[in-house]
N, CA, C and O atoms as a Maestro MAE file, in Angstrom:
{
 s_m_m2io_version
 :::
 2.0.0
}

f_m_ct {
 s_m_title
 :::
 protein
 m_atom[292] {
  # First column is atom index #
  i_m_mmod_type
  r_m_x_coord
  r_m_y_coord
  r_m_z_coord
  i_m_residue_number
  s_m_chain_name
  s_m_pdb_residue_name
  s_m_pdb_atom_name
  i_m_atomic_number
  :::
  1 25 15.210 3.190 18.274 1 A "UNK " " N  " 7
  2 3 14.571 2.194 17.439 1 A "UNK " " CA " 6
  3 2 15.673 1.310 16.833 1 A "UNK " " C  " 6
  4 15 16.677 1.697 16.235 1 A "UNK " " O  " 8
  5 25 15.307 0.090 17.091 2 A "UNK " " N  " 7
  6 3 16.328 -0.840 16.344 2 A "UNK " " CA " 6
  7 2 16.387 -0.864 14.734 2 A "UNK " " C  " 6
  8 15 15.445 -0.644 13.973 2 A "UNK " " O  " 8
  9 25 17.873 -1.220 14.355 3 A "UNK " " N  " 7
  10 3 18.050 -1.152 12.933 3 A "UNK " " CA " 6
  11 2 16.852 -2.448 12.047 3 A "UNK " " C  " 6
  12 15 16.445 -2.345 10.890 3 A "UNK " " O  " 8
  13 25 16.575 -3.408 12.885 4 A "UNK " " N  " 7
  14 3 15.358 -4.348 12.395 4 A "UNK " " CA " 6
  15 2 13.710 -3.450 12.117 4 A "UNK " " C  " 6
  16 15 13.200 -3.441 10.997 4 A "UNK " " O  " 8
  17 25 13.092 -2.791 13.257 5 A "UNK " " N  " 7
  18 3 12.054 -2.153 13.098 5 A "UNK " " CA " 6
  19 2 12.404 -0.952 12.220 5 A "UNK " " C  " 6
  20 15 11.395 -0.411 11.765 5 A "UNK " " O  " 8
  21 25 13.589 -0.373 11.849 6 A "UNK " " N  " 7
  22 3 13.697 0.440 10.908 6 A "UNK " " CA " 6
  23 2 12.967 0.214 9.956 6 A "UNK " " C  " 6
  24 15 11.924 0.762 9.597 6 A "UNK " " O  " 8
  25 25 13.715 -0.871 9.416 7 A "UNK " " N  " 7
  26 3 13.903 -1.582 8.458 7 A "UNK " " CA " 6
  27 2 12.134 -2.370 7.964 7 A "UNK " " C  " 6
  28 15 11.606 -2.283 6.855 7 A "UNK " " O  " 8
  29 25 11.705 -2.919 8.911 8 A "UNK " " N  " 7
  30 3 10.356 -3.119 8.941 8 A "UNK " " CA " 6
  31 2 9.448 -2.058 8.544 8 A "UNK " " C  " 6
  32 15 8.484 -2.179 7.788 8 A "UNK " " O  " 8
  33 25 9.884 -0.917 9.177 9 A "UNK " " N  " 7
  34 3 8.877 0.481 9.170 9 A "UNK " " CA " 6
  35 2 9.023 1.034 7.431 9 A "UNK " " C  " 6
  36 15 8.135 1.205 6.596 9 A "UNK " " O  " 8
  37 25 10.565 1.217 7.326 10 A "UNK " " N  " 7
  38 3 10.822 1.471 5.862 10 A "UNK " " CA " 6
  39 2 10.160 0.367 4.965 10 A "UNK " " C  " 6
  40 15 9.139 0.707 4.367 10 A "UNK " " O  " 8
  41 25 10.502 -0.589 4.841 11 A "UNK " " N  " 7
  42 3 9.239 -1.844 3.842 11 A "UNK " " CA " 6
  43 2 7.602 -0.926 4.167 11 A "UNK " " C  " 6
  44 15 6.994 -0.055 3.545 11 A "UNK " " O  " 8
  45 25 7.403 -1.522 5.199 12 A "UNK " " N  " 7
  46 3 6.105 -0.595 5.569 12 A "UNK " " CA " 6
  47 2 6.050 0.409 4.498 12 A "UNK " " C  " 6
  48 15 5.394 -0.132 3.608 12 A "UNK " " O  " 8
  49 25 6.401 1.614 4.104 13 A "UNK " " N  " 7
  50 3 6.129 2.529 3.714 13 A "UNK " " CA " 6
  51 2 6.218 2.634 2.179 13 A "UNK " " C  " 6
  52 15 5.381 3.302 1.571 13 A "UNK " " O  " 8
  53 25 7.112 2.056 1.603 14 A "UNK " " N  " 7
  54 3 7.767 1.647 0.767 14 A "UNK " " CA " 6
  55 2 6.873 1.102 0.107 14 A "UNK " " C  " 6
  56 15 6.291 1.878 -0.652 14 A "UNK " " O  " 8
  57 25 6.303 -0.622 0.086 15 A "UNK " " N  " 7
  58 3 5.064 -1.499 -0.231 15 A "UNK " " CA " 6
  59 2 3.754 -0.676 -0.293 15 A "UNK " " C  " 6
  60 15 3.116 -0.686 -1.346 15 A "UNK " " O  " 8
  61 25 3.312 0.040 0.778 16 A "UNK " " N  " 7
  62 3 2.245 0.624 0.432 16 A "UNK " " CA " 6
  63 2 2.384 1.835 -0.463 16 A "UNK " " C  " 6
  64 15 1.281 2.051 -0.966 16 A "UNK " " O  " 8
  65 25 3.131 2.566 -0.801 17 A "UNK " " N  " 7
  66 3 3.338 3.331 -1.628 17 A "UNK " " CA " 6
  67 2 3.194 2.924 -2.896 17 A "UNK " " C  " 6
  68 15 2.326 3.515 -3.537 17 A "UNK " " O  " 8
  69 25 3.865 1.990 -3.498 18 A "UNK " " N  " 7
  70 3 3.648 1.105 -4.910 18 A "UNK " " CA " 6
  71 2 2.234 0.325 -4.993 18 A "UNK " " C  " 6
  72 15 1.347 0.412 -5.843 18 A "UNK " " O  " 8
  73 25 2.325 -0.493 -3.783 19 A "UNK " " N  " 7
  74 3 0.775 -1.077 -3.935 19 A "UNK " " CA " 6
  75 2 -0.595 -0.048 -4.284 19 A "UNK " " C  " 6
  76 15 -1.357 -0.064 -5.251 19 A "UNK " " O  " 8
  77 25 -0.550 0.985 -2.871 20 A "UNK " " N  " 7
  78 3 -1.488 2.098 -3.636 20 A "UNK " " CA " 6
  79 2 -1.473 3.104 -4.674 20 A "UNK " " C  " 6
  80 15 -2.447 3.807 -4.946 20 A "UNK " " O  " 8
  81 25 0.006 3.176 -5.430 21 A "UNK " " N  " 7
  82 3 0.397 3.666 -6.634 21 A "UNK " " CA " 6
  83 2 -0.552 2.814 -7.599 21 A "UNK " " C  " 6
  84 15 -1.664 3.094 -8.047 21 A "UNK " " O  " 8
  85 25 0.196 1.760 -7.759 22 A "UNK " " N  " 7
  86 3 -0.787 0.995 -8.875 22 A "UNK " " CA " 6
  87 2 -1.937 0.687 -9.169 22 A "UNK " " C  " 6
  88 15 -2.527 0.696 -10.250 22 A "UNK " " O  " 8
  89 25 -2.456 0.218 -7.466 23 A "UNK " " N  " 7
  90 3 -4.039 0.029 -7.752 23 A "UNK " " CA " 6
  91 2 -4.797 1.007 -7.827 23 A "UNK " " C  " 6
  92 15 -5.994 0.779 -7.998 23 A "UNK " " O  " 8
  93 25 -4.414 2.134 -7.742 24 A "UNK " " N  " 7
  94 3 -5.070 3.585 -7.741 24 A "UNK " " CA " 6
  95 2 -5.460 3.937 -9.024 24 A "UNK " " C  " 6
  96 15 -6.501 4.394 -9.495 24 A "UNK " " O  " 8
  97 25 -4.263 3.583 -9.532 25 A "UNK " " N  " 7
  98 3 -4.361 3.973 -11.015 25 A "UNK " " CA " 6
  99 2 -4.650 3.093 -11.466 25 A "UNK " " C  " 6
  100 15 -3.863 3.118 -12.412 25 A "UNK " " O  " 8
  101 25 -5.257 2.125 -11.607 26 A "UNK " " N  " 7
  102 3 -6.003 0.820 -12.112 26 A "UNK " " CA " 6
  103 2 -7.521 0.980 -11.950 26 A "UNK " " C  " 6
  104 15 -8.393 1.082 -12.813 26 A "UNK " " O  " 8
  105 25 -7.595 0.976 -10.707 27 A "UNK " " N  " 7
  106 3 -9.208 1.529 -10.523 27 A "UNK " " CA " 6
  107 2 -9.518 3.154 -10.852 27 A "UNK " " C  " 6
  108 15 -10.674 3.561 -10.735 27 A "UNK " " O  " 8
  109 25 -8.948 3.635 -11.071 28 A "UNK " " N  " 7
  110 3 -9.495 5.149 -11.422 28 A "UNK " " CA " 6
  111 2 -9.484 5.092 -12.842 28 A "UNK " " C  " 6
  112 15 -10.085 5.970 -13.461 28 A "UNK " " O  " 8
  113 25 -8.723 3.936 -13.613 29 A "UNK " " N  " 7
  114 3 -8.996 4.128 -14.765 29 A "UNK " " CA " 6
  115 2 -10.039 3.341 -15.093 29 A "UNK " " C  " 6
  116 15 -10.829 3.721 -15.958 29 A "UNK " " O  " 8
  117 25 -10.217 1.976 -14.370 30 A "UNK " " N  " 7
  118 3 -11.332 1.242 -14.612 30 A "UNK " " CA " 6
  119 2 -12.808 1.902 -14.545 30 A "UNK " " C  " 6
  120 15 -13.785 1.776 -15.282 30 A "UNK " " O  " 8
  121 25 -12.619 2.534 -13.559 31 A "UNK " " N  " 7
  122 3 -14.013 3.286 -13.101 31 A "UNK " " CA " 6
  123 2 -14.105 4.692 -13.652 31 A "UNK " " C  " 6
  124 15 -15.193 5.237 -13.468 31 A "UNK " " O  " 8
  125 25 -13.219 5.356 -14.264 32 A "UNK " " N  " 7
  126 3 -13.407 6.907 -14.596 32 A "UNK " " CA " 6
  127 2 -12.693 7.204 -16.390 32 A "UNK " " C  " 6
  128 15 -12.737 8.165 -17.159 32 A "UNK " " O  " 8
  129 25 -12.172 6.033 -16.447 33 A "UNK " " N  " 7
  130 3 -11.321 5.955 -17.636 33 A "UNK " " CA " 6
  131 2 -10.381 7.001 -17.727 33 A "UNK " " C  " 6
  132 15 -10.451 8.028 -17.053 33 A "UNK " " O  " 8
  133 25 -9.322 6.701 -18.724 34 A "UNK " " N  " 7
  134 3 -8.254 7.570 -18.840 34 A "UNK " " CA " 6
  135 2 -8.549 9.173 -19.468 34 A "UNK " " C  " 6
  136 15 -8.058 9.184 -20.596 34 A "UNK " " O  " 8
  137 25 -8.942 10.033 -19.267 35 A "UNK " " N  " 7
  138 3 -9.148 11.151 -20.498 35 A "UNK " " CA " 6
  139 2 -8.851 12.217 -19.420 35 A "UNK " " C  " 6
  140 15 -8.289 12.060 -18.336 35 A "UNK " " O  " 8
  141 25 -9.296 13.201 -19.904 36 A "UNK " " N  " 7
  142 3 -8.840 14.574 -19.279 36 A "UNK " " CA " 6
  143 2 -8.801 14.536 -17.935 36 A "UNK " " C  " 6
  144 15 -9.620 13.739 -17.476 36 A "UNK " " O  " 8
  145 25 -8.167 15.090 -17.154 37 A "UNK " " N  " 7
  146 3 -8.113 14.736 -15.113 37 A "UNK " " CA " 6
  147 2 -8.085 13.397 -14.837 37 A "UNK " " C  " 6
  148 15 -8.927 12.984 -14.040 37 A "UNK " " O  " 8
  149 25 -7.078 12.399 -15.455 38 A "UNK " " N  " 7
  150 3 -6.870 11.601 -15.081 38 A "UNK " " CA " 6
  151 2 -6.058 11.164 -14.041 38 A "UNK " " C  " 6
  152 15 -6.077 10.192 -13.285 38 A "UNK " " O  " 8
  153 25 -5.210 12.303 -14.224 39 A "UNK " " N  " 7
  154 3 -3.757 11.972 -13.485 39 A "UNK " " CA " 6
  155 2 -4.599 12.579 -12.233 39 A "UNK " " C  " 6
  156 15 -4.819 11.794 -11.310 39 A "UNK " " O  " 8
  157 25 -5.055 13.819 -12.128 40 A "UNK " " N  " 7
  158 3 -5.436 14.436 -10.806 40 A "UNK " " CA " 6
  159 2 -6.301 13.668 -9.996 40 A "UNK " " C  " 6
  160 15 -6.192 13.766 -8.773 40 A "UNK " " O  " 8
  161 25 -7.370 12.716 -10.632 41 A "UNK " " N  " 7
  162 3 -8.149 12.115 -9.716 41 A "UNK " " CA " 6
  163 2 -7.183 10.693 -9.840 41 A "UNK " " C  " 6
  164 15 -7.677 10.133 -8.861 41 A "UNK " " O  " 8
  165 25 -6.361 9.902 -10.243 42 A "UNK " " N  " 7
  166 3 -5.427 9.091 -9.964 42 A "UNK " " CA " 6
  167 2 -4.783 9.194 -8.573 42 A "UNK " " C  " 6
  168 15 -4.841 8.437 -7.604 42 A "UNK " " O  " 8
  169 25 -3.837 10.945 -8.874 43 A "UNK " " N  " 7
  170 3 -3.292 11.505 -7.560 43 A "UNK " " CA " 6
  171 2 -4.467 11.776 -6.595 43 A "UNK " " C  " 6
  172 15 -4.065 11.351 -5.511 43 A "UNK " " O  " 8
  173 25 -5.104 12.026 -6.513 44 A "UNK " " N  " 7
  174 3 -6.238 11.637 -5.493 44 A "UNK " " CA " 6
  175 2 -6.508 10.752 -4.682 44 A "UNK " " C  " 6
  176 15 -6.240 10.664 -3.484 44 A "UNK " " O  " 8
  177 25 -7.238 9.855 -5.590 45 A "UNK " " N  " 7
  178 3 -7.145 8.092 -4.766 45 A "UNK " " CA " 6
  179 2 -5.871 7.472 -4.518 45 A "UNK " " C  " 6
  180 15 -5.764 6.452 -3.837 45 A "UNK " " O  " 8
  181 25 -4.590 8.261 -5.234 46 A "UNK " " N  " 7
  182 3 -3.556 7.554 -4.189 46 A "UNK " " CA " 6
  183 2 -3.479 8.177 -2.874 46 A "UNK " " C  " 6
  184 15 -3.233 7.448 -1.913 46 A "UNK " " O  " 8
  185 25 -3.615 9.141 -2.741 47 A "UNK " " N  " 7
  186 3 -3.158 9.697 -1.563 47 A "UNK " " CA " 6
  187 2 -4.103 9.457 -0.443 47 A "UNK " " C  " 6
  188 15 -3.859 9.396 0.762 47 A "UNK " " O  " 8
  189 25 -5.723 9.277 -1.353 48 A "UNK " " N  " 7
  190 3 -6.571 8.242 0.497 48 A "UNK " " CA " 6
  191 2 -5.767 7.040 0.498 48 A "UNK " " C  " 6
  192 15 -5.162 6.709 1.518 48 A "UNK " " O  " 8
  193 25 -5.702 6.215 -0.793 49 A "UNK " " N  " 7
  194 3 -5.297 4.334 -0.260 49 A "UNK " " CA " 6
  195 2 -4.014 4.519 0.264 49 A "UNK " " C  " 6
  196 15 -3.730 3.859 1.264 49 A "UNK " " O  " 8
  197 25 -3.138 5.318 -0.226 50 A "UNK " " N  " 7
  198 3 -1.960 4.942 0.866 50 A "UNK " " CA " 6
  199 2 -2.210 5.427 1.987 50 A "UNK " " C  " 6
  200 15 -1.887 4.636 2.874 50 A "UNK " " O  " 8
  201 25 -2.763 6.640 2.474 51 A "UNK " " N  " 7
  202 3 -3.083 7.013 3.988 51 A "UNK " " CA " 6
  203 2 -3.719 5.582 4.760 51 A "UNK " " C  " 6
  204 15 -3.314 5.131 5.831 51 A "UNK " " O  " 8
  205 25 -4.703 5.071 4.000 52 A "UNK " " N  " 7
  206 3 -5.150 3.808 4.629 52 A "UNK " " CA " 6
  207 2 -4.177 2.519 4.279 52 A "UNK " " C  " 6
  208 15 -4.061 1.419 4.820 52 A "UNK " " O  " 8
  209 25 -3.682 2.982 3.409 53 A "UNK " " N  " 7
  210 3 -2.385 1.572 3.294 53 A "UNK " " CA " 6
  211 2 -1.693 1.384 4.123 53 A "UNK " " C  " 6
  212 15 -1.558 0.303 4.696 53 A "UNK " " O  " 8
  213 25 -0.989 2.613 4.408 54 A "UNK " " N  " 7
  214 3 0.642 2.356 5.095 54 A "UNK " " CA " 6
  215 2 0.274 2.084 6.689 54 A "UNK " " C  " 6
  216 15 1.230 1.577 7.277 54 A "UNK " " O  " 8
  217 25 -0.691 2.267 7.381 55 A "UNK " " N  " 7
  218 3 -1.431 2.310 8.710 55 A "UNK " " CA " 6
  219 2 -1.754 0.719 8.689 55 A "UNK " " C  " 6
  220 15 -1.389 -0.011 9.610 55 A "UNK " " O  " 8
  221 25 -2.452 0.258 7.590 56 A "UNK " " N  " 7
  222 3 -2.920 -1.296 7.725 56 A "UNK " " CA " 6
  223 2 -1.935 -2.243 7.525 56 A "UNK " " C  " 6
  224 15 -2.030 -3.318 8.118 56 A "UNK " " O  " 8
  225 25 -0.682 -1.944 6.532 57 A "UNK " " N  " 7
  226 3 0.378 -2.950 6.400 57 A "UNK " " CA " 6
  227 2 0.737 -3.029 7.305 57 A "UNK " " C  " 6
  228 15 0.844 -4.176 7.738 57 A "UNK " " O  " 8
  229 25 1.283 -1.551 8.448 58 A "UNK " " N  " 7
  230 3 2.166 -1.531 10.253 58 A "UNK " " CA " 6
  231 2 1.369 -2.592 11.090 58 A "UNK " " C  " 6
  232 15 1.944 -3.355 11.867 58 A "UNK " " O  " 8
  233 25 -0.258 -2.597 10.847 59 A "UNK " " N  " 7
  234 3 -1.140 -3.415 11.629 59 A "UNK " " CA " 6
  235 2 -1.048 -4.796 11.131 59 A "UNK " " C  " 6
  236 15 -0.751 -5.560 12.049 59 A "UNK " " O  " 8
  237 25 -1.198 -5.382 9.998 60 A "UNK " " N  " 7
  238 3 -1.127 -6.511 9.441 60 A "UNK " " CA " 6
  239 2 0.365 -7.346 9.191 60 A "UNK " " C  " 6
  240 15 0.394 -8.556 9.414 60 A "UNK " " O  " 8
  241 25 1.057 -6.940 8.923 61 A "UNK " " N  " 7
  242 3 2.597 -7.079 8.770 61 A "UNK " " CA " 6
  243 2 3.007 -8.290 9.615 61 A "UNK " " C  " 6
  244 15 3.360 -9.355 9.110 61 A "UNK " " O  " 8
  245 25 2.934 -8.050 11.001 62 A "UNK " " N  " 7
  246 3 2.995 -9.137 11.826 62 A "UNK " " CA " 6
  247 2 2.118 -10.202 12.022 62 A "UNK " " C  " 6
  248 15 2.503 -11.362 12.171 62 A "UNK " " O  " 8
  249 25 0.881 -9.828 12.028 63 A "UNK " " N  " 7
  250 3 -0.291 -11.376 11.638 63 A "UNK " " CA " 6
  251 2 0.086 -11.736 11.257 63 A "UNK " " C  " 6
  252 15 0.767 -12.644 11.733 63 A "UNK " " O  " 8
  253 25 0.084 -11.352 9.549 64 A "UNK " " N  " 7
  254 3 0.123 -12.169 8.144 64 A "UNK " " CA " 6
  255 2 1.686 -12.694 8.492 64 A "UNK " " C  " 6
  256 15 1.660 -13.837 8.035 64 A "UNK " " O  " 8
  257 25 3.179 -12.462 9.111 65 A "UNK " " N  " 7
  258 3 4.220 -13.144 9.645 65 A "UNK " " CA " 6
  259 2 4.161 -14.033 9.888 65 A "UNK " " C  " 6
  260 15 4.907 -14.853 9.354 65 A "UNK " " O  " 8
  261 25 3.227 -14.410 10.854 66 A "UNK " " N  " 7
  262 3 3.035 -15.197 11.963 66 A "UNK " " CA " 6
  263 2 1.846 -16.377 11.301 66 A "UNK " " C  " 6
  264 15 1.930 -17.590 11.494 66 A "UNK " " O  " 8
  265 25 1.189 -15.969 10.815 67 A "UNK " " N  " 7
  266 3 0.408 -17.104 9.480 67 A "UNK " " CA " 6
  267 2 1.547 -17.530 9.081 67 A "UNK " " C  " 6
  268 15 2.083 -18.511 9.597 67 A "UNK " " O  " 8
  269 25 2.180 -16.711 7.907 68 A "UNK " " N  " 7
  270 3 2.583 -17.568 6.924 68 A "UNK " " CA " 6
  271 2 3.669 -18.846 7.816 68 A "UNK " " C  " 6
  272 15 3.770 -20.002 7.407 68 A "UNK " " O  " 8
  273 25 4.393 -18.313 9.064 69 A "UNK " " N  " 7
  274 3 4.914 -18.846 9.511 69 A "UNK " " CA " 6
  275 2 4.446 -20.245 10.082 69 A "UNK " " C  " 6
  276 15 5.119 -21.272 10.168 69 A "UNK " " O  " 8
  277 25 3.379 -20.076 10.380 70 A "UNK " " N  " 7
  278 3 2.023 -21.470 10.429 70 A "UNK " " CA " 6
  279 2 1.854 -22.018 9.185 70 A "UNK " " C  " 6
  280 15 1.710 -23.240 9.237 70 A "UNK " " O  " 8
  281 25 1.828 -21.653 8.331 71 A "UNK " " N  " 7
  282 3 1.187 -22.640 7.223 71 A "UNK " " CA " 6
  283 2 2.551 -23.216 6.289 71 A "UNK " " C  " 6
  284 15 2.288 -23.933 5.324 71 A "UNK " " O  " 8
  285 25 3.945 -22.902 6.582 72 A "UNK " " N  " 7
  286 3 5.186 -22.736 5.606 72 A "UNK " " CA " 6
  287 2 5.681 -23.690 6.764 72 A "UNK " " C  " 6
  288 15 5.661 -23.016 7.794 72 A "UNK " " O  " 8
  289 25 5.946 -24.469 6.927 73 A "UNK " " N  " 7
  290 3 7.079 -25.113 8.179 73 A "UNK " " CA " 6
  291 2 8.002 -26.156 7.666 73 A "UNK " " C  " 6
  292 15 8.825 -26.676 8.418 73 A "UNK " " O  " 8
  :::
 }
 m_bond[291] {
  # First column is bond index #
  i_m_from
  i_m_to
  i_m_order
  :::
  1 1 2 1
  2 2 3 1
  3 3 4 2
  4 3 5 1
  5 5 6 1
  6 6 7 1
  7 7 8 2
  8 7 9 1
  9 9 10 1
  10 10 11 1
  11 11 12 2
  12 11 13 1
  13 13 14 1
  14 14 15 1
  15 15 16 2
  16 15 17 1
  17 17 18 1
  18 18 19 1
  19 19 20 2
  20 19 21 1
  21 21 22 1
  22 22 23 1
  23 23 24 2
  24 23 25 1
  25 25 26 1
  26 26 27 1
  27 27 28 2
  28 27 29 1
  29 29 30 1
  30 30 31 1
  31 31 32 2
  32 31 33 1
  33 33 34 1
  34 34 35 1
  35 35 36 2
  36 35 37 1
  37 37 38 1
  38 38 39 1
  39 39 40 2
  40 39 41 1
  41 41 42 1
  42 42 43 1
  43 43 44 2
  44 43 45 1
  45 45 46 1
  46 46 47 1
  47 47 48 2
  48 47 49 1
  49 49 50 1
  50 50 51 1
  51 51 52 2
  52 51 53 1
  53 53 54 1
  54 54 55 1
  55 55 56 2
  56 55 57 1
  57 57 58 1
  58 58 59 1
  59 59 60 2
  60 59 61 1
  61 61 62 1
  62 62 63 1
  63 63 64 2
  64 63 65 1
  65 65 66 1
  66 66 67 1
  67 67 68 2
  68 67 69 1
  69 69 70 1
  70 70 71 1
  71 71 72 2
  72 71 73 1
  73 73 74 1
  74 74 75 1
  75 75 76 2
  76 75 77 1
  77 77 78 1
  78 78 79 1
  79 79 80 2
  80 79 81 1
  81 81 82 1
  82 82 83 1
  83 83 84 2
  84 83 85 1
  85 85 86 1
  86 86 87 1
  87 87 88 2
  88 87 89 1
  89 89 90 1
  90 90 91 1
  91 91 92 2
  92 91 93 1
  93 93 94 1
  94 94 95 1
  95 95 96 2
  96 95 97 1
  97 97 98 1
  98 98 99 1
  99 99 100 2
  100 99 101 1
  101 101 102 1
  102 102 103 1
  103 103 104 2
  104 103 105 1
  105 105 106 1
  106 106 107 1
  107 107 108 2
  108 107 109 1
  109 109 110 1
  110 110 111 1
  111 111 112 2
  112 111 113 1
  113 113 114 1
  114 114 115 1
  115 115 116 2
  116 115 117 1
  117 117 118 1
  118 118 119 1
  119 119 120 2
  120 119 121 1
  121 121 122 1
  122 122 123 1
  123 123 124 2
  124 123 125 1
  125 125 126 1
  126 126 127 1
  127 127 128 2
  128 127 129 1
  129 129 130 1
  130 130 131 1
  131 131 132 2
  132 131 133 1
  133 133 134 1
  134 134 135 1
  135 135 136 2
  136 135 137 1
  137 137 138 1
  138 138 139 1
  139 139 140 2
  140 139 141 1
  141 141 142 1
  142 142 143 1
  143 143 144 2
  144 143 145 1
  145 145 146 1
  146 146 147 1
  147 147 148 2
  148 147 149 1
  149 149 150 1
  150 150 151 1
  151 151 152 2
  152 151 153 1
  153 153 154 1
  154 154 155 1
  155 155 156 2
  156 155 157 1
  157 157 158 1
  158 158 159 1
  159 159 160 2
  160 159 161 1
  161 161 162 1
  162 162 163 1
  163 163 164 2
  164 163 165 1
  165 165 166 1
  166 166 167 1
  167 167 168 2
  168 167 169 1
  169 169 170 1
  170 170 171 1
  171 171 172 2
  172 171 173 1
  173 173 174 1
  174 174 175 1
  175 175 176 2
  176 175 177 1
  177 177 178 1
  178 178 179 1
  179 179 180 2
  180 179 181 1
  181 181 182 1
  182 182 183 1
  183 183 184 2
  184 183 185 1
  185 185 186 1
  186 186 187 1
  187 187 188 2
  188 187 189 1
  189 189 190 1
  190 190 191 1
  191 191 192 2
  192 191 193 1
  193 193 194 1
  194 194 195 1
  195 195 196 2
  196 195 197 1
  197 197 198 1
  198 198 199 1
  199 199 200 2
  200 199 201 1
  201 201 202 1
  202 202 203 1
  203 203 204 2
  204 203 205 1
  205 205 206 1
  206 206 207 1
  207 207 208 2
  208 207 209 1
  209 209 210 1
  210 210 211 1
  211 211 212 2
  212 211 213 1
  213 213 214 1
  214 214 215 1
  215 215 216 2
  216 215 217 1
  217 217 218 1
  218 218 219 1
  219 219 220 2
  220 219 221 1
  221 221 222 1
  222 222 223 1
  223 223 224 2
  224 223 225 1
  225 225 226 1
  226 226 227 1
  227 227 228 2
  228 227 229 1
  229 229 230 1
  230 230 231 1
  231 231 232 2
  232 231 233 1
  233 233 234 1
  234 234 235 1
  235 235 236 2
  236 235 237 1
  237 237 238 1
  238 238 239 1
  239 239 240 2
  240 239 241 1
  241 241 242 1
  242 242 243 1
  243 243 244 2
  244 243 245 1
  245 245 246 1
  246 246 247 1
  247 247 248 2
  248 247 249 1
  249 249 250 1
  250 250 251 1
  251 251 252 2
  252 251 253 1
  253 253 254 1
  254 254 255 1
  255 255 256 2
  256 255 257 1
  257 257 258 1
  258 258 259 1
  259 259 260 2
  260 259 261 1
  261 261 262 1
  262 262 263 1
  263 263 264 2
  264 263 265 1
  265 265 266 1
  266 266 267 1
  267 267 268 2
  268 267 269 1
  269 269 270 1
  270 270 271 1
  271 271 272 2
  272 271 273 1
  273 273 274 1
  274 274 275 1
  275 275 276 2
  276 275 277 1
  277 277 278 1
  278 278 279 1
  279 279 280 2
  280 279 281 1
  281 281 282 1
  282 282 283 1
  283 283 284 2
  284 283 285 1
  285 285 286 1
  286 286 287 1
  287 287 288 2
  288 287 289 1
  289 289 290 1
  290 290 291 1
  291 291 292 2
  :::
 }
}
């Protein structure tokens, strides 16, 4: 594997990790509020959205490239 797709793959993993860090815990508090088992159902919904995160950024990553590269010239 080239040191570029490394590097791609690591962002990959990286971005969705924080992205579904935060919004996890944004919506679990929005929807369940903060009080007792917060953190556990927090750690919860992170661990589906990043399973579905880090799979959709590898898939999207290059579209959304290739847009912005269309609309930025």
């Amino acid at each position: 594997m080239t040191k570029e797709k490394q590097q791609q793959l690591a962002f990959g993993f990286l971005m969705s990790m924080q992205m579904a860090l935060v919004m996890s815990g944004i919506l679990t508090a929005v929807n369940t509020g903060i009080a007792n088992g917060y953190l556990a159902r927090w750690m919860h919904a992170f661990l589906i959205a990043w399973a579905c995160a880090f799979p959709l950024v590898l898939l999207f990553a290059p579209l959304t490239r290739k847009l912005v590269s269309k609309l930025i010239k």
